[in-house]
N, C-alpha and C positions, 0 to 999 in steps of 0.2 A: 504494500500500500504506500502511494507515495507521500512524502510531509508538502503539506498545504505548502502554497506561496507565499511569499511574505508579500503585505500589503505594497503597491508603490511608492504610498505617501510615506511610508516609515522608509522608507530605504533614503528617500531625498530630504529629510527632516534633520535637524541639530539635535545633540541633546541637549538637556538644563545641566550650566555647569555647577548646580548644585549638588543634584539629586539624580540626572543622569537619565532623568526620562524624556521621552521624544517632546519634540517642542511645534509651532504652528510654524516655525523658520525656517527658510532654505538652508542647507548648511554652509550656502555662502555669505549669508546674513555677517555687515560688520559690527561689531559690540558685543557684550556680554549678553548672551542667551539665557534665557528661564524659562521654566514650565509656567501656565498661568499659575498655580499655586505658589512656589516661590517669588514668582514676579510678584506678586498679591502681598507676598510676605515679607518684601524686600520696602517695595512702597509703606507697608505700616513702620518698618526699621525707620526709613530715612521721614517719613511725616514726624513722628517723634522724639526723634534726637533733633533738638533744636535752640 
């Protein structure tokens, strides 16, 4: 039986350099990459330190 295909969209995706999961970014995207959950959790970081 063969193993499934992996989706396209994962193949051509970034990961989060947090956490390491696929992101909505090309993996050519310039800057720091995040998953929406760390993104989410990066914005609460930087609103609060002030």
């Amino acid at each position: 039986m063969p193993s499934p295909a992996p989706s396209p969209q994962a193949d051509h995706t970034a990961a989060c350099l947090y956490c390491a999961q696929s992101t909505e970014y090309p993996l050519d995207h310039p800057g720091t990459v995040l998953c929406p959950v760390c993104e989410w959790q990066e914005a609460q970081r930087c609103a609060c330190s002030g």
